[in-house]
C-alpha positions as a Markdown table, in Angstrom:
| # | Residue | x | y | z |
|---|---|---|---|---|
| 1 | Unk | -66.1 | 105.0 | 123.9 |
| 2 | Unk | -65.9 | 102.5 | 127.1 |
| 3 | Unk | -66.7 | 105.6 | 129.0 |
| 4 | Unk | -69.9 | 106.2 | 127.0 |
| 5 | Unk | -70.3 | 102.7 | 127.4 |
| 6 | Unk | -70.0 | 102.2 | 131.4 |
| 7 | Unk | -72.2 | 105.2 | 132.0 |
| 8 | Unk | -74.8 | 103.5 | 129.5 |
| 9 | Unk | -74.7 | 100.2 | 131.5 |
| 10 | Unk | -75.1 | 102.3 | 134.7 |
| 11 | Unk | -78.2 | 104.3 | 133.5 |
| 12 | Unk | -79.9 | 100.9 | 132.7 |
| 13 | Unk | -78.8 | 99.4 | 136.3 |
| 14 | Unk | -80.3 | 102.7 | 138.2 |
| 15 | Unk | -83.4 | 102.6 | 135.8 |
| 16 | Unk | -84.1 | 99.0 | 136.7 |
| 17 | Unk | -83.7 | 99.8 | 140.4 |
| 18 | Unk | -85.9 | 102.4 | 140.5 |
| 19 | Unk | -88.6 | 100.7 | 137.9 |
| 20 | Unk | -88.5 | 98.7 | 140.9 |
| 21 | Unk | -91.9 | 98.7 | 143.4 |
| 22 | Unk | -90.2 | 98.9 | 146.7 |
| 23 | Unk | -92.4 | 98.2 | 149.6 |
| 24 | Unk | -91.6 | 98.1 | 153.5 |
| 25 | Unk | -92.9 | 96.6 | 156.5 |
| 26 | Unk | -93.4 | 94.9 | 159.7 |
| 27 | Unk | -93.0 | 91.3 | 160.9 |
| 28 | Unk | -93.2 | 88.8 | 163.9 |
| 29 | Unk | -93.0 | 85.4 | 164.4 |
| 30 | Unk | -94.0 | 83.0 | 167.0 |
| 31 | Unk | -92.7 | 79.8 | 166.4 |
| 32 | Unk | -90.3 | 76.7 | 167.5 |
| 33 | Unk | -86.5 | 76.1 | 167.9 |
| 34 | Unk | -83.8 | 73.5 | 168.3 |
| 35 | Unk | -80.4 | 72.0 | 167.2 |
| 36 | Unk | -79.2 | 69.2 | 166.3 |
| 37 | Unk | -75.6 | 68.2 | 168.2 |
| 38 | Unk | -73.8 | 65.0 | 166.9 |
| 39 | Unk | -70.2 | 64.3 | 168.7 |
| 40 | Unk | -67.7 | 61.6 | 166.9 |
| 41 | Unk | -65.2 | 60.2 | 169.1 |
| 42 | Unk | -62.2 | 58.7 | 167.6 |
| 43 | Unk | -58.8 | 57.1 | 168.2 |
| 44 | Unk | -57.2 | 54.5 | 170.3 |
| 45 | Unk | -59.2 | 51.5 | 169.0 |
| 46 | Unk | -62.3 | 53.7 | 169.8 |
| 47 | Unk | -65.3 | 55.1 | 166.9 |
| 48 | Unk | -68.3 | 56.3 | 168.8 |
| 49 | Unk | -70.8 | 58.4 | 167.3 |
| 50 | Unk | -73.4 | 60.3 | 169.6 |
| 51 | Unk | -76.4 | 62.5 | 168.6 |
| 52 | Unk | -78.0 | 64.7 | 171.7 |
| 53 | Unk | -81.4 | 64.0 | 172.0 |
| 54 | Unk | -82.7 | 67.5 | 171.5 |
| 55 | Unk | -86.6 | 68.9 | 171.5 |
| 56 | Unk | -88.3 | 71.8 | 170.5 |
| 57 | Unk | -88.3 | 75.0 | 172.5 |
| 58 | Unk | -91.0 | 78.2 | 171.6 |
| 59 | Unk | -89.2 | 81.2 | 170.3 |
| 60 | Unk | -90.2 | 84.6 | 168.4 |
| 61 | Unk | -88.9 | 87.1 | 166.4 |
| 62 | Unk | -89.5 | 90.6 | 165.4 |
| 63 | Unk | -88.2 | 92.8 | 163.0 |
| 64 | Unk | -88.7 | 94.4 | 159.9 |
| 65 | Unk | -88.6 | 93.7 | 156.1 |
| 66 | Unk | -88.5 | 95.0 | 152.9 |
| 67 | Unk | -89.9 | 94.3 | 149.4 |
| 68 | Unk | -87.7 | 94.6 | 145.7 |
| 69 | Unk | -90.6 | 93.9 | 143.2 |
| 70 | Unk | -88.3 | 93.1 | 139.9 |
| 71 | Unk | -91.2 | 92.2 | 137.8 |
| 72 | Unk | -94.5 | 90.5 | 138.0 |
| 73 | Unk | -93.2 | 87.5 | 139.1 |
| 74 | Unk | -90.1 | 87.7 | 140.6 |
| 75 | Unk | -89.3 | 89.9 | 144.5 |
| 76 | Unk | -86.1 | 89.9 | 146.5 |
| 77 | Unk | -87.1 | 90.3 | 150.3 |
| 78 | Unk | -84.3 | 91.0 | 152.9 |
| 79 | Unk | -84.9 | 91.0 | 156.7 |
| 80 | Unk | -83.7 | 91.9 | 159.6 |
| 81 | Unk | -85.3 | 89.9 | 162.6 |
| 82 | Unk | -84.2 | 90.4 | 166.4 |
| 83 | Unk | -84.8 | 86.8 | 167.8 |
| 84 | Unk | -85.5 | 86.8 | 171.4 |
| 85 | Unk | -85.3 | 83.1 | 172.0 |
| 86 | Unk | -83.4 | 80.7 | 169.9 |
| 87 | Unk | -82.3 | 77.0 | 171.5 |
| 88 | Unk | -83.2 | 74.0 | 172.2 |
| 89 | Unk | -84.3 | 71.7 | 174.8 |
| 90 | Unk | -82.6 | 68.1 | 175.6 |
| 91 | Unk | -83.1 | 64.8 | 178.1 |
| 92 | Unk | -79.8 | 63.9 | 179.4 |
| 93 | Unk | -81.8 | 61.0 | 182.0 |
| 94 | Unk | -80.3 | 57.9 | 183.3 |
| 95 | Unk | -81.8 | 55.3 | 184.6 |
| 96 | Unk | -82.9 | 56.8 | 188.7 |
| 97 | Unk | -82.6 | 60.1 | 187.6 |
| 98 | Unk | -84.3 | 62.7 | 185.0 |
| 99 | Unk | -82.3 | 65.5 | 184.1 |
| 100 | Unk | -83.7 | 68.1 | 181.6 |
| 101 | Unk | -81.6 | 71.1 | 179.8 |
| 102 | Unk | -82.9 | 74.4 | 178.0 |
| 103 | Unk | -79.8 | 76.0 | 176.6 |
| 104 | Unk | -81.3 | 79.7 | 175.3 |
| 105 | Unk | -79.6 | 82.7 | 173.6 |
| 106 | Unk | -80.8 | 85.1 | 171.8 |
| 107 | Unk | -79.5 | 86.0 | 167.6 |
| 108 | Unk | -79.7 | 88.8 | 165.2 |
| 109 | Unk | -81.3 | 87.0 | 161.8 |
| 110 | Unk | -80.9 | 88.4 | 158.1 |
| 111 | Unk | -82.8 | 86.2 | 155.9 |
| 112 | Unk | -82.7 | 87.4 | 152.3 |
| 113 | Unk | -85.7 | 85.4 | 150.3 |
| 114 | Unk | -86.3 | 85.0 | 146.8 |
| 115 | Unk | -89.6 | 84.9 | 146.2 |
| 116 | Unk | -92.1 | 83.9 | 143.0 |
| 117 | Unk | -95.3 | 85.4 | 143.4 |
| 118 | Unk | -98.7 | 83.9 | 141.6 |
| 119 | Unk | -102.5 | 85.6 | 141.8 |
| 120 | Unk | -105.0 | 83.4 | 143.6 |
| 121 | Unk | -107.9 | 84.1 | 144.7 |
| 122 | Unk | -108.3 | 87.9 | 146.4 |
| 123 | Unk | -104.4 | 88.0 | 146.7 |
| 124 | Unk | -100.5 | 86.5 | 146.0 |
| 125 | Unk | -99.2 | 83.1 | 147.2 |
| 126 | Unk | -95.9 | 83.4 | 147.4 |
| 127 | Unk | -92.8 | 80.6 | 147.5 |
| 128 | Unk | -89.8 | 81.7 | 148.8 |
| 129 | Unk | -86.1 | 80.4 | 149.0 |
| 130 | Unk | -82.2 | 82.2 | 150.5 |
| 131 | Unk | -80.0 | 82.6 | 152.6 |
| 132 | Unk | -80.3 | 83.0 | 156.6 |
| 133 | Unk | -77.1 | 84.7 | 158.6 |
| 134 | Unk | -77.1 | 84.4 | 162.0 |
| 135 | Unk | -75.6 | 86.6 | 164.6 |
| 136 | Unk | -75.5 | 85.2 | 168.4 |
| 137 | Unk | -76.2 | 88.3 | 170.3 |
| 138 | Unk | -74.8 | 88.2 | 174.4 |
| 139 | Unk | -74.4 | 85.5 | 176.7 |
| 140 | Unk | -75.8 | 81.6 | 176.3 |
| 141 | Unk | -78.0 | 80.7 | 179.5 |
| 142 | Unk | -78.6 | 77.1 | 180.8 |
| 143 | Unk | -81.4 | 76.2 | 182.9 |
| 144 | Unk | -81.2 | 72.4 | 183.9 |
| 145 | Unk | -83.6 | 70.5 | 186.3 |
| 146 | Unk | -82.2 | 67.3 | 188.1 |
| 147 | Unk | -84.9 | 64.9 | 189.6 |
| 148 | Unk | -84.4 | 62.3 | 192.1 |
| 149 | Unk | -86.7 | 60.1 | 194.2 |
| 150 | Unk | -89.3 | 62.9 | 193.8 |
| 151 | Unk | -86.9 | 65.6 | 194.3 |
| 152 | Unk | -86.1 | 68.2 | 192.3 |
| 153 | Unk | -82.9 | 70.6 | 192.3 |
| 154 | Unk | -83.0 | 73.2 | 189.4 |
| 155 | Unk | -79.6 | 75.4 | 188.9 |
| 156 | Unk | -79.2 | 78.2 | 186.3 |
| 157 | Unk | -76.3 | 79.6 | 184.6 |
| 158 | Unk | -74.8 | 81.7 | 182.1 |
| 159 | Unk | -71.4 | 81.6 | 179.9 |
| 160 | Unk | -70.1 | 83.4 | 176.9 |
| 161 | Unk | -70.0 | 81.9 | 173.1 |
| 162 | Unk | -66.7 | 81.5 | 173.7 |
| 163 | Unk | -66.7 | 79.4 | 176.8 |
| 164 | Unk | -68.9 | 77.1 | 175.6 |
| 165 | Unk | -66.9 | 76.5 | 172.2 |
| 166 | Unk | -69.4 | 78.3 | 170.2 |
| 167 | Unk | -69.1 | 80.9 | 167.4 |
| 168 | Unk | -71.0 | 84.0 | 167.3 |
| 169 | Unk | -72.0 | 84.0 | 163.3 |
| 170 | Unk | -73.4 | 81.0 | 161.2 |
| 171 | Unk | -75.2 | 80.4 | 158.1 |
| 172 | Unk | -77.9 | 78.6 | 157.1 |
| 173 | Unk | -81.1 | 78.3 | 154.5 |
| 174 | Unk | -84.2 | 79.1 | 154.9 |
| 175 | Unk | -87.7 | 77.9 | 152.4 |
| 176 | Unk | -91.2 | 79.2 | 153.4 |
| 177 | Unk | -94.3 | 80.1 | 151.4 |
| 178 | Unk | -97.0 | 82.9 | 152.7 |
| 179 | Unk | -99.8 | 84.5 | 151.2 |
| 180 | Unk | -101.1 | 88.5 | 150.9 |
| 181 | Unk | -103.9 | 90.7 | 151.1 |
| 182 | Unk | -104.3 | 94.0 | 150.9 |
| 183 | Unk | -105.6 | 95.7 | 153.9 |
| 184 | Unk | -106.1 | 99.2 | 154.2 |
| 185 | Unk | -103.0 | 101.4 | 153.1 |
| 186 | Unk | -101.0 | 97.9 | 152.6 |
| 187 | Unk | -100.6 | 94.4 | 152.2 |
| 188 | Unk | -101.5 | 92.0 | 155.5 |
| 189 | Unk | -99.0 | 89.0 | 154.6 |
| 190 | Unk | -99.3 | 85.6 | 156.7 |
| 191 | Unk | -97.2 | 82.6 | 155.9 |
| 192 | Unk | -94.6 | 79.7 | 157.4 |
| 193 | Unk | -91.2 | 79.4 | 156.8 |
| 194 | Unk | -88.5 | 76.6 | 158.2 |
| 195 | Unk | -84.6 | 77.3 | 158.1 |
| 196 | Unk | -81.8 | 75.4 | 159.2 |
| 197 | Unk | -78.1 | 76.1 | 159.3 |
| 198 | Unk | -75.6 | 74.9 | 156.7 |
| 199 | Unk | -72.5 | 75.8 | 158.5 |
| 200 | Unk | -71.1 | 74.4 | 162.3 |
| 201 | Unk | -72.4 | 76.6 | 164.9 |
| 202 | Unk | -69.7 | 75.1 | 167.1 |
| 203 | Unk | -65.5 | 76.1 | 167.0 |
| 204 | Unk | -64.2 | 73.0 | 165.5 |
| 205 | Unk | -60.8 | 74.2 | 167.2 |
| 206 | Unk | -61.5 | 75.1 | 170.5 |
| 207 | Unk | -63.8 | 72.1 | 170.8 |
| 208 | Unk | -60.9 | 70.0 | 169.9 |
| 209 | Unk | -59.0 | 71.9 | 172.4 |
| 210 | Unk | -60.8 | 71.2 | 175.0 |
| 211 | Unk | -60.0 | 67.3 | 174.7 |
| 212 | Unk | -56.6 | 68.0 | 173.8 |
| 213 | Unk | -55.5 | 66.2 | 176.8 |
| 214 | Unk | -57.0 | 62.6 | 175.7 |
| 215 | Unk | -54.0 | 61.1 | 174.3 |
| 216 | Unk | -54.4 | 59.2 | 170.8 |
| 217 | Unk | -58.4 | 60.8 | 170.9 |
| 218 | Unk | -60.0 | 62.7 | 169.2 |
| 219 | Unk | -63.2 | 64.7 | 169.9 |
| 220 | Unk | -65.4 | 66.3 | 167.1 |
| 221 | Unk | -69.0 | 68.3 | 167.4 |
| 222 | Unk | -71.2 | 69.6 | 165.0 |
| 223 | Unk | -74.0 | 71.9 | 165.8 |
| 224 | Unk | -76.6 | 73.4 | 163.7 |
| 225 | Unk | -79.9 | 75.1 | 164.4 |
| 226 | Unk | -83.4 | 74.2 | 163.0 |
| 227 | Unk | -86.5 | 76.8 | 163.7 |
| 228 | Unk | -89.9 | 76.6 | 162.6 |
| 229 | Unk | -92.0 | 79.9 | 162.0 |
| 230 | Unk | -95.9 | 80.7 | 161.5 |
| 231 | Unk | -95.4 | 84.8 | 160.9 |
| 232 | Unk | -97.4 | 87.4 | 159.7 |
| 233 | Unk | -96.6 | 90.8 | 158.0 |
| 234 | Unk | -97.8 | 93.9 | 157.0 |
| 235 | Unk | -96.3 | 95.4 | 154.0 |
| 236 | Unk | -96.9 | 99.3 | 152.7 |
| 237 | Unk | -95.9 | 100.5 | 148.9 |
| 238 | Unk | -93.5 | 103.0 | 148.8 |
């Protein structure tokens, strides 16, 4: 009996999955990144707080995605997105000199949205919410201007995850909204979306590590990325 049983509840999970409309596609993204970088110093009579004053850089992505239709309403829409610059840009200026930093990598994304889909107008507005997981993909490169007196010496370099206390996976959230029409064979989908990380990008250890040597201090980081996307999509029925 609770083999007849198992085998019923397995017909009716296929049967969903292939009521399903399934739908792949296309997507890129041109957008804007950054991170946020606070560093708490502690210990010995000391309790500092610093946040890195960090702009916007222009990124893109590119990748594909696909569409799980449930029911009228209701999609789940995994991705997988190549991002070819992620980073951030920040002012580290004192008083007679300017010095500017753009710390770039590049990251594998899988966002997996869940999306509620209404009819307006011609086509579907759609509001979306999930999970982002982020893969750093290669080395981290620094490019960092120093002007003096109307001088200016640039120098550029490049160091692993690793030597710069950084891990290679993080995970974050991502909310966005877009809207479709169809288009020829498919569905031309254009639409924004903004996701930040939840977790540290940085290795609380090895950070700690590195001011092991400071007796009686203690020296914490946390590092999270924000990113900003206007995309568009084109979506075909399978």
């Amino acid at each position: 009996m609770k083999k007849i049983s198992c085998l019923l509840t397995m017909l009716v999970v296929c049967s969903s999955i292939f009521a399903m409309d399934v739908s792949l596609g296309v997507k890129g993204d041109i957008g804007m990144s950054t991170f946020t970088l606070e560093v708490n110093v502690k210990g010995s009579g000391i309790s500092m707080t610093t946040d890195l004053d960090t702009n916007f850089i222009f990124s893109g992505r590119i990748g594909v995605v696909a569409g799980f239709q449930i029911n009228d309403l209701f999609a789940i829409e995994p991705e997988v997105m190549f991002n070819l610059r992620n980073g951030a840009k920040f002012d580290m200026s004192e008083d007679d000199y300017k010095v500017e930093s753009i710390m770039t990598y590049k990251t594998l994304e899988l966002p997996v949205m869940f999306k509620a889909k209404f009819n307006v107008g011609n086509g579907k507005l759609a509001v979306g919410i999930g999970p982002q997981f982020n893969l750093l993909i290669g080395d981290i490169h620094e490019k960092t201007t120093v002007t003096y007196d109307g001088e200016s010496v640039t120098e550029t370099d490049a160091y692993s995850a690793e030597d710069n206390c950084m891990k290679t996976f993080s995970m974050g959230l991502a909310i966005g909204a877009e809207y479709g029409i169809e288009l020829g064979a498919g569905t031309l989908v254009v639409g924004g979306r903004l996701a930040f990380d939840l977790t540290n990008m940085l290795d609380e250890d090895a950070f700690k590590k590195d001011y092991e040597n400071l007796e009686g201090i203690t020296v914490e980081a946390t590092m999270q990325q924000i990113q900003f996307f206007p995309s568009i999509a084109y979506m075909i029925k399978l």
